[in-house]
C-alpha positions as CSV (number, residue, x, y, z in Angstrom):
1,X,55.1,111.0,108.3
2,X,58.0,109.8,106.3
3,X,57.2,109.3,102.2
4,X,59.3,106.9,100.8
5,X,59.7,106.9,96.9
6,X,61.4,105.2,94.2
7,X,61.7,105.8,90.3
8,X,61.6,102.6,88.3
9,X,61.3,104.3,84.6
10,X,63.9,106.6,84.9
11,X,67.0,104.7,87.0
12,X,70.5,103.3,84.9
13,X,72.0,100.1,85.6
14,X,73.5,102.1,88.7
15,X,72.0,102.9,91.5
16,X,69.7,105.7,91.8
17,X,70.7,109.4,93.5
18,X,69.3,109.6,96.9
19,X,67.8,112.4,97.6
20,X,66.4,113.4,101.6
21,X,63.7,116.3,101.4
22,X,62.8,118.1,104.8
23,X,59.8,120.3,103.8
24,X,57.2,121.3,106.6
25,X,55.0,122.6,103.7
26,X,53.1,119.3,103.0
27,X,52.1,120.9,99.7
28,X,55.9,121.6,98.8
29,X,57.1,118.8,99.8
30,X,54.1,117.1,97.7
31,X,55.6,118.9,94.8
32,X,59.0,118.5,95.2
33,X,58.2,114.4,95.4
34,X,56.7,115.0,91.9
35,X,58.8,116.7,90.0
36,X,61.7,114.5,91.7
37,X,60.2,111.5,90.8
38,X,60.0,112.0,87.3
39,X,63.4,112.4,87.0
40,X,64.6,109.2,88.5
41,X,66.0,110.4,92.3
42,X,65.4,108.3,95.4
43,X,63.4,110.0,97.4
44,X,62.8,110.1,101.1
45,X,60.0,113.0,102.2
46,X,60.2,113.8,105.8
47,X,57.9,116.8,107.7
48,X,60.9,117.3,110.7
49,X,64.3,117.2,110.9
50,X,64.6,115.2,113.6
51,X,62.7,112.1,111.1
52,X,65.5,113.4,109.0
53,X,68.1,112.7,111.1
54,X,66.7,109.2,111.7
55,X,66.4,108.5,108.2
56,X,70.0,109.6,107.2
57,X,72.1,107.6,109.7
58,X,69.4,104.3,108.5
59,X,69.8,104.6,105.3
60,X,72.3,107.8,104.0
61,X,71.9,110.1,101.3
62,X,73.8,111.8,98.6
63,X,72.1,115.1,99.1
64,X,69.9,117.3,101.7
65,X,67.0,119.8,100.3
66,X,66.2,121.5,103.3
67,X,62.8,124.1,103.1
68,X,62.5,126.5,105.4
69,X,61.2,127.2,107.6
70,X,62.3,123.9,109.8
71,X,59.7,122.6,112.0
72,X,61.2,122.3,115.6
73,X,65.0,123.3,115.0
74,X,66.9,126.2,112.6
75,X,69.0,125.5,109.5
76,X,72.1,125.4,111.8
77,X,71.6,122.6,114.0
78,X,70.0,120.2,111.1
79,X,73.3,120.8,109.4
80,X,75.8,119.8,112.4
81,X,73.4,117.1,113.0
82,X,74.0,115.4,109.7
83,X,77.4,116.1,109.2
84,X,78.5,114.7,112.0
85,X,77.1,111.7,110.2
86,X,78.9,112.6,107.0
87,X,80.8,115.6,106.9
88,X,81.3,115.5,103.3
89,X,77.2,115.8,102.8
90,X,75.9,118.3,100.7
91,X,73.2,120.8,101.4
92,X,70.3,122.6,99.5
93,X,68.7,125.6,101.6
94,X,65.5,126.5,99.7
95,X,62.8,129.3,101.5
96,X,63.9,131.9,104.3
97,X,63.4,132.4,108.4
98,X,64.3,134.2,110.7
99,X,68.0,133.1,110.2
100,X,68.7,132.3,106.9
101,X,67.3,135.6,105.0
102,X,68.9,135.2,101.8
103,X,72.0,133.3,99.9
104,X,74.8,135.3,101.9
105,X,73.2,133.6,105.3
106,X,72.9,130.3,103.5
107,X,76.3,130.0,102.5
108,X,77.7,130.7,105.5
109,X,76.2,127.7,107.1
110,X,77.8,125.7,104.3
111,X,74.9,125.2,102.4
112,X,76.3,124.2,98.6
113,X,73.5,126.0,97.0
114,X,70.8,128.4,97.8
115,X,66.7,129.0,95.9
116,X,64.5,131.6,97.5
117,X,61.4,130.2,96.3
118,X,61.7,126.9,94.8
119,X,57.5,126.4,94.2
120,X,58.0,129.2,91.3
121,X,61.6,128.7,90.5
122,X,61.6,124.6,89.9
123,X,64.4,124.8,87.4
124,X,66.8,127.1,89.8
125,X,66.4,124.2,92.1
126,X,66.7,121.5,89.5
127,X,70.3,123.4,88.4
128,X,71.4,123.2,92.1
129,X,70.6,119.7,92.5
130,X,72.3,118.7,89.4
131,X,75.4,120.4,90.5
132,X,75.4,119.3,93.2
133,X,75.2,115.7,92.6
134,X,77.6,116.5,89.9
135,X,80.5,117.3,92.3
136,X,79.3,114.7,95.0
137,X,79.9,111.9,92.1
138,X,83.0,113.7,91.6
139,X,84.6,113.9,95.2
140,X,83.5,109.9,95.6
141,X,85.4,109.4,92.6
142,X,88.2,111.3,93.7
143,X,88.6,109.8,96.8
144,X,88.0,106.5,95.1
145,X,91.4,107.2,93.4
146,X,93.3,108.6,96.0
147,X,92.3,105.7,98.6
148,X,93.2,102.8,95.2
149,X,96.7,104.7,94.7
150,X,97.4,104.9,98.5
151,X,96.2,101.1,99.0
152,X,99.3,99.4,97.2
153,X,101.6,101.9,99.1
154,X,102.7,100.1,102.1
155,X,105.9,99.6,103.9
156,X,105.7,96.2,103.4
157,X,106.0,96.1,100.3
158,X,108.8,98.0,99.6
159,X,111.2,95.3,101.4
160,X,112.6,93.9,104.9
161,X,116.5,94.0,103.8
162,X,118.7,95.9,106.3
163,X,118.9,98.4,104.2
164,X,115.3,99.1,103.5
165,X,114.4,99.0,107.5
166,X,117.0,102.2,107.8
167,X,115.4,104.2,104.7
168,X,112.1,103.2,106.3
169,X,113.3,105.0,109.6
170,X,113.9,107.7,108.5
171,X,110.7,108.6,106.6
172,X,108.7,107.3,109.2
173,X,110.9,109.6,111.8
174,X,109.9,112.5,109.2
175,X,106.6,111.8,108.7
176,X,105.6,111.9,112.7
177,X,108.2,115.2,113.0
178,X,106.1,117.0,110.4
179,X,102.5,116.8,111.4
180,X,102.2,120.1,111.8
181,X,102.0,120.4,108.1
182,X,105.3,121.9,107.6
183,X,107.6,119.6,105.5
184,X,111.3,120.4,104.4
185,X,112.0,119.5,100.7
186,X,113.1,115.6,100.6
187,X,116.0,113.8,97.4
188,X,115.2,110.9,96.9
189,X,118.7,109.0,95.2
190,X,118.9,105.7,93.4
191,X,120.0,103.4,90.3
192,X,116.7,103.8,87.7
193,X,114.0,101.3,88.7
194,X,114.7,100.8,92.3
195,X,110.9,101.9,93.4
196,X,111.6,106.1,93.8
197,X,108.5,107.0,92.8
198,X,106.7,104.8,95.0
199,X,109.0,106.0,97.6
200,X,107.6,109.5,97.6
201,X,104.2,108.0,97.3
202,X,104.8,106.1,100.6
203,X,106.1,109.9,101.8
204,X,102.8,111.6,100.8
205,X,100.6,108.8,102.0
206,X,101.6,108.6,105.6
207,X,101.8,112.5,106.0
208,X,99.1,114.8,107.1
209,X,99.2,115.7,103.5
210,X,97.6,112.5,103.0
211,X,94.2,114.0,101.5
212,X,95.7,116.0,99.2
213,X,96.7,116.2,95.9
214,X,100.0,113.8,94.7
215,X,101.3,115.5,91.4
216,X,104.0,113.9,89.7
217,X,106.1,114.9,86.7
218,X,109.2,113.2,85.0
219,X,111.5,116.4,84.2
220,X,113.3,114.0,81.9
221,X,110.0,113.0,79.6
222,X,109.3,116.8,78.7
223,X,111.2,118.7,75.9
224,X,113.1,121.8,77.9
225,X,110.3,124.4,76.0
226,X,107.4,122.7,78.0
227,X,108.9,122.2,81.4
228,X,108.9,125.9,82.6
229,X,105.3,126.0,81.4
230,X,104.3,122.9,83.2
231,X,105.5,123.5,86.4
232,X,104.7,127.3,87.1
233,X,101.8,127.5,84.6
234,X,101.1,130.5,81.7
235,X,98.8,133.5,81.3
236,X,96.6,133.7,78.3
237,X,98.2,135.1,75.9
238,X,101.7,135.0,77.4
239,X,102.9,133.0,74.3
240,X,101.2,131.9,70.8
241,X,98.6,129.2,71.5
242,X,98.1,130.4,75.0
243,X,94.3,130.9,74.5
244,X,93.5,130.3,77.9
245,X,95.4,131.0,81.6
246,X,97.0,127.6,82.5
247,X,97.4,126.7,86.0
248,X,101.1,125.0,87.0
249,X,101.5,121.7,88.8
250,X,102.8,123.7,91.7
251,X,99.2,125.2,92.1
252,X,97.7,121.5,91.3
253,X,99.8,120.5,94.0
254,X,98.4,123.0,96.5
255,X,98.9,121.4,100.0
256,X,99.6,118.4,98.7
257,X,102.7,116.8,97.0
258,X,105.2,117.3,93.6
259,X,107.3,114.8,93.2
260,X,109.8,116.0,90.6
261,X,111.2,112.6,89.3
262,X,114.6,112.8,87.3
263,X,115.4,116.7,88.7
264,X,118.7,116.3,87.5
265,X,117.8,116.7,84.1
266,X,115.5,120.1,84.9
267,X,117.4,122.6,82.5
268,X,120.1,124.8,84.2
269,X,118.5,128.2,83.0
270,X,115.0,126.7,85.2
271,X,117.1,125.8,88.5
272,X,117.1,129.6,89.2
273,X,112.9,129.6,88.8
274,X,112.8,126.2,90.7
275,X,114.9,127.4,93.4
276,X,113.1,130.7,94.0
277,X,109.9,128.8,94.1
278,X,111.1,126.5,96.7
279,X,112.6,129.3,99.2
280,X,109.8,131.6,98.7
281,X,106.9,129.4,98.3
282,X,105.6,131.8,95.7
283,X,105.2,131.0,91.9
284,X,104.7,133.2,88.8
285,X,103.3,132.2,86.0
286,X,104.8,133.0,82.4
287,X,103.2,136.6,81.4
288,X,101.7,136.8,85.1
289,X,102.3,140.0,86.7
290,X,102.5,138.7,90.1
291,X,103.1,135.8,92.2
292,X,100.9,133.3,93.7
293,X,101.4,131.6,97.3
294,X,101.7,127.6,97.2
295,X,101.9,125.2,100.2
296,X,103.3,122.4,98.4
297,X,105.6,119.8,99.9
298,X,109.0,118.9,96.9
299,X,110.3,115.7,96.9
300,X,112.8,115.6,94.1
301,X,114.8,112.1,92.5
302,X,117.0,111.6,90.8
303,X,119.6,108.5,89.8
304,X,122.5,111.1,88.5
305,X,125.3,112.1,91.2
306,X,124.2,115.8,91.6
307,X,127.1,116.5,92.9
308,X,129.6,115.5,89.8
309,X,126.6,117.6,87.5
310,X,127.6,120.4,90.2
311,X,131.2,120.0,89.1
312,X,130.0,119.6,85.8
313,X,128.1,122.9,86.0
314,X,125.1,121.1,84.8
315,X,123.3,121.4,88.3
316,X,123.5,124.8,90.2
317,X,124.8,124.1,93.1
318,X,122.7,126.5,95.9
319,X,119.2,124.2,94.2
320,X,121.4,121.0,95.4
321,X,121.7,122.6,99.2
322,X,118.2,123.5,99.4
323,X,117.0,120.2,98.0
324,X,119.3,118.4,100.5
325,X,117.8,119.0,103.3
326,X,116.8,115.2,103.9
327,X,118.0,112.5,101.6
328,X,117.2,108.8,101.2
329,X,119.2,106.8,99.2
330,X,117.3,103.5,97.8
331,X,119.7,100.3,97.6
332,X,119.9,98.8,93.6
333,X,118.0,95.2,94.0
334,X,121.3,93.4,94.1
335,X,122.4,94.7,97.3
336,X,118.8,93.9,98.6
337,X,119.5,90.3,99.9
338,X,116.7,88.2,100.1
339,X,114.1,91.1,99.2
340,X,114.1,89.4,95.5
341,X,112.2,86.4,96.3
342,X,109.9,88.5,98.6
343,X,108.8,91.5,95.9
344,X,108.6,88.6,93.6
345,X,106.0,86.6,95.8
346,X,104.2,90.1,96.4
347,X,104.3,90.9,92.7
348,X,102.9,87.6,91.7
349,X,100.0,87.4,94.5
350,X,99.2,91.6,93.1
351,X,99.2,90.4,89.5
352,X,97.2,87.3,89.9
353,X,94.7,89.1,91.8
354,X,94.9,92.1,89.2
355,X,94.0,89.5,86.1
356,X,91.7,87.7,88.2
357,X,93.8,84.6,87.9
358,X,94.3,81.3,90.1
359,X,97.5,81.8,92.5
360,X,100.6,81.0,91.4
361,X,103.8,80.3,93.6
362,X,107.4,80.2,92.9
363,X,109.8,76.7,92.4
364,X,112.5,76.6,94.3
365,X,114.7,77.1,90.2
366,X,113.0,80.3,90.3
367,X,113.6,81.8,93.6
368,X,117.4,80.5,93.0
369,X,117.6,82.3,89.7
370,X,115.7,85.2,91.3
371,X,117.8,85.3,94.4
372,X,120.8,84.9,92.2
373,X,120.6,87.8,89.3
374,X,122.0,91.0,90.0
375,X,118.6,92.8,88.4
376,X,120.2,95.7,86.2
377,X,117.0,97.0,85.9
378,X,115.9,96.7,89.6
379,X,112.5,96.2,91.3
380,X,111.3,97.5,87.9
381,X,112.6,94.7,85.9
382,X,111.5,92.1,88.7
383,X,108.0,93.2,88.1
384,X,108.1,93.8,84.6
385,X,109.3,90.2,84.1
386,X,106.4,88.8,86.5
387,X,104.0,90.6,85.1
388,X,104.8,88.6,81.7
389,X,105.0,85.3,83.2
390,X,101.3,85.6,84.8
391,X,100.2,86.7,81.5
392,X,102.0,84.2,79.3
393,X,102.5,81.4,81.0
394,X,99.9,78.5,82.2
395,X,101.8,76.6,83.9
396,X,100.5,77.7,87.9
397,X,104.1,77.0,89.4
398,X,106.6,79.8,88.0
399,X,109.8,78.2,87.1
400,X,113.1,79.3,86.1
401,X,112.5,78.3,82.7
402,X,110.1,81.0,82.7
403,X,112.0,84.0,83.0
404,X,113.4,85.9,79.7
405,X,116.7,87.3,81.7
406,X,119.2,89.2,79.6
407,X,122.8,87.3,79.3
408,X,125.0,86.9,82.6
409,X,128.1,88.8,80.5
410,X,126.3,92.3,80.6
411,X,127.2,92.4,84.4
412,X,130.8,92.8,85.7
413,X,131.9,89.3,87.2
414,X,134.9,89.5,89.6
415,X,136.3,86.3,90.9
416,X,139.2,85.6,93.1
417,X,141.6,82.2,93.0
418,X,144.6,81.9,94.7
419,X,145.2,85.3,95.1
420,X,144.7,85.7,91.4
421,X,141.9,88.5,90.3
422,X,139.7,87.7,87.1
423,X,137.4,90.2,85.8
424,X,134.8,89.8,83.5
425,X,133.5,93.2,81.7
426,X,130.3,93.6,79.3
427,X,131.3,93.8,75.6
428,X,129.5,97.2,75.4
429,X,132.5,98.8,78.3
430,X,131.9,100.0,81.2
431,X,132.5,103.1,83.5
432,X,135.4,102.6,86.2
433,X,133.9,105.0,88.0
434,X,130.7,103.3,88.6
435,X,132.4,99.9,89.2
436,X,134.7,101.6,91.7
437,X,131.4,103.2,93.0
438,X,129.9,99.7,93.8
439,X,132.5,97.9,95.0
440,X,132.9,100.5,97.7
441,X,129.3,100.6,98.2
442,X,129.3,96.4,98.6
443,X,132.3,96.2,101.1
444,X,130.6,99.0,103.1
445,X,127.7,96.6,103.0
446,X,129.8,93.4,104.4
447,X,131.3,95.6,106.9
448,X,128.0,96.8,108.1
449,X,129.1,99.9,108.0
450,X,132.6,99.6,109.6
451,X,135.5,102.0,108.1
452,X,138.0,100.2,109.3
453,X,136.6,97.0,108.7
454,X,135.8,97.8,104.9
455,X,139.1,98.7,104.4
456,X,141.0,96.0,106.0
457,X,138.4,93.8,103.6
458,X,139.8,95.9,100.6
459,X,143.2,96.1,101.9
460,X,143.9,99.9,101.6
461,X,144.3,102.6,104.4
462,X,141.7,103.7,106.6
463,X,142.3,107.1,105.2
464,X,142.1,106.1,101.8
465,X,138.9,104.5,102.2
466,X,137.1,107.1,103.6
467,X,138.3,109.7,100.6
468,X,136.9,107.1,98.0
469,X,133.9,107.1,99.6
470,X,133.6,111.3,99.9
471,X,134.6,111.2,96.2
472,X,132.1,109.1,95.1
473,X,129.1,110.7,97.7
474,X,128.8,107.5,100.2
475,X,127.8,108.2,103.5
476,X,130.3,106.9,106.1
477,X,129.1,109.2,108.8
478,X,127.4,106.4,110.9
479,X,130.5,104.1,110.6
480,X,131.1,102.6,113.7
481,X,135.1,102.0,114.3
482,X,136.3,99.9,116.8
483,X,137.2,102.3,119.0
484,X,134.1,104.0,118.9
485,X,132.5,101.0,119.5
């Protein structure tokens, strides 16, 4: 006999707890049904577990009161039976046989929650049920989150550029080389706004780390006193106002993910800490007495050369090594070729369906202009400006017209006529060493890579090339010169 009830008094605008109840005990389960009822659950009131069974794969549950004893099968088997259904489903174990004598066998059967007697102890059960449904809401929402954040991190979406493809290589070659759930610590490099953060996101969401926690900090957005605290954590009373112990993001992160964005602005007198926590996967909390194990995976970013901070002594330079184990550098938007127009479709088709808007599409003006603009501040600036534009604007074609771009003079203009050079320079100056920097970096580009080639195109020596492009931290290891080819 299966009893099937439903509150009508008691239920919110959402829908109802479901509650499956397996008593033998036609007078307990009568009792449970009761006091259940009255308080707004769902209920489905089965004799055997094998109508349990039924019942859950028809219709599901958000939580299992089993009594014992079970007619015609133990605690154990009704257990593996409905988790194999849904492994995330949470048990009540309520009574005794001849296997479950007490809380310590329950427990072990992964039971969430354990009542001896639940006919004299109704508000024991009532406590456990709560709980329980508590932390089921809770890991629904949580996965809720996890599954939204990972949804709008796809490869895709990043770009299709040449560039792109390789940085998508390798991560992908990392991801399937790590599945064993060792992962070395990863620098991420890059002009601000060129989609780093999303880049580790990508990193975390196609690991096996996948289901675990993503913790992100920006070492740059917390004043120096706050960062040590916020990454290792604090004892209470290690410092005034510590009323309470204080777990670090590298325990949040605990076999999942930190992303440390903007690492080249962690203090120097923390590198030491930050370095000893990645080589010994151990942390200490401030005022802890001893160290704490982590199995977290670093991936650091930063869009500061590390190297000149080195030189600087502003970055210690053992923390540089052992966060350059793998590095990705992510292209600036300008040197992204047609990737413009294509994030700017994407963003457009994201916001539209974000606001709940008609779609929009771009004129061939915009896509020119688009296309066109060198993008100081990247694929953030791209979106920022789209994001207005669906927001603002009625018009359901997005024009040129449209855009609110800053003047063409902020960006360095060189032009060549007749062998005659004419350089045009922001009124606000400019660093040679970042304009040397990118022109290396854009005849390394039109070369496709090509030492030789790049500098024939810039008309110095072979030689001379390739120590401009050490001095400023450009890869030219997988040049290919013509006699290598």
């Amino acid at each position: 006999m299966v009893e099937r009830r439903t509150s009508t008094g008691l239920e919110t605008a959402n829908r109802a707890p479901h509650v499956l109840v397996i008593a033998g005990d036609a007078p307990l389960g009568a009792r449970l049904s009761e006091v259940l009822g009255k308080r707004g659950f769902e209920l489905t009131v089965v004799a055997e577990s094998e109508q349990a069974v039924r019942c859950h794969r028809q219709d599901g549950a958000d939580l299992v009161i089993a009594a014992l004893p079970l007619a015609g099968t133990d605690a154990r088997k009704l257990i593996s039976a409905l988790r194999a259904h849904d492994p995330r489903l949470p048990f009540i174990l309520a009574g005794h046989d001849a296997e479950v004598a007490g809380a310590v066998e329950a427990f072990e059967l992964g039971a969430l929650d354990y009542v001896r007697d639940p006919q004299s102890d109704m508000q024991a059960l009532l406590g456990a049920i709560g709980i329980a449904l508590g932390m089921r809401r809770g890991d629904v929402h949580l996965r809720y989150l996890r599954e939204k954040d990972a949804a709008g991190v796809t490869w895709e979406a990043l770009g299709q550029c040449e560039a792109m493809q390789r940085v998508f290589a390798v991560v992908e070659q990392l991801c399937r080389r790590t599945q064993a759930g060792s992962t070395p610590t990863i620098l991420i490099t890059g002009e601000t706004g060129t989609g780093k953060g999303l880049l580790a996101k990508c990193i975390h969401y196609q690991s096996v780390r996948r289901t675990q926690p993503f913790v992100g900090v920006n070492c740059a957005a917390l004043p120096p006193s706050l960062i040590e605290a916020e990454l290792f954590g604090y004892e209470r009373g290690a410092f005034t106002g510590a009323h309470a112990a204080h777990p670090g993001l590298f325990e949040t992160a605990h076999a999942g993910t930190l992303f440390l964005d903007e690492i080249g602005a962690l203090p120097i007198e923390l590198q030491a800490k930050l370095l000893t926590a990645l080589e010994e996967k151990q942390v200490r909390r401030i005022g802890g007495r001893s160290s704490l194990a982590v199995d977290v995976q670093v991936v650091a970013a930063t869009h500061r050369d590390l190297r000149e901070a080195v030189a600087n002594r502003e970055f210690r330079e053992d923390l540089l090594h052992r966060l350059d184990v793998v590095t990705v550098e992510l292209p600036p938007l300008r040197a992204r070729g047609g990737d413009a127009v294509l994030l700017a479709e994407e963003f457009i088709r994201a916001m539209c369906r974000e606001y709940g808007m008609a779609p929009r599409r771009l004129a061939d003006d915009a896509r020119a202009l688009v296309s066109r603009y060198r993008w100081p501040g990247n694929v953030r600036e791209l979106r920022n400006q789209i994001e207005r534009i669906v927001l603002l604007e009625n018009d359901p074609v997005i024009r040129a017209e449209h855009f609110q771009l800053r003047d063409a003079s902020l960006a360095v203009t060189l032009e060549s006529r007749n062998g005659a050079l004419r350089v045009e320079l922001p009124p606000e100056g400019i660093s040679l060493e970042a304009v040397e920097r990118e022109i290396l970096r854009e005849a390394m580009r039109l070369s496709e890579g090509n030492v030789s080639r790049a500098a024939r195109f810039l008309s110095i020596s072979r030689q001379t090339l390739i120590y401009r492009l050490k001095k400023h931290g450009i890869d030219s290891s997988a040049a290919v010169t013509p006699a290598q080819a």
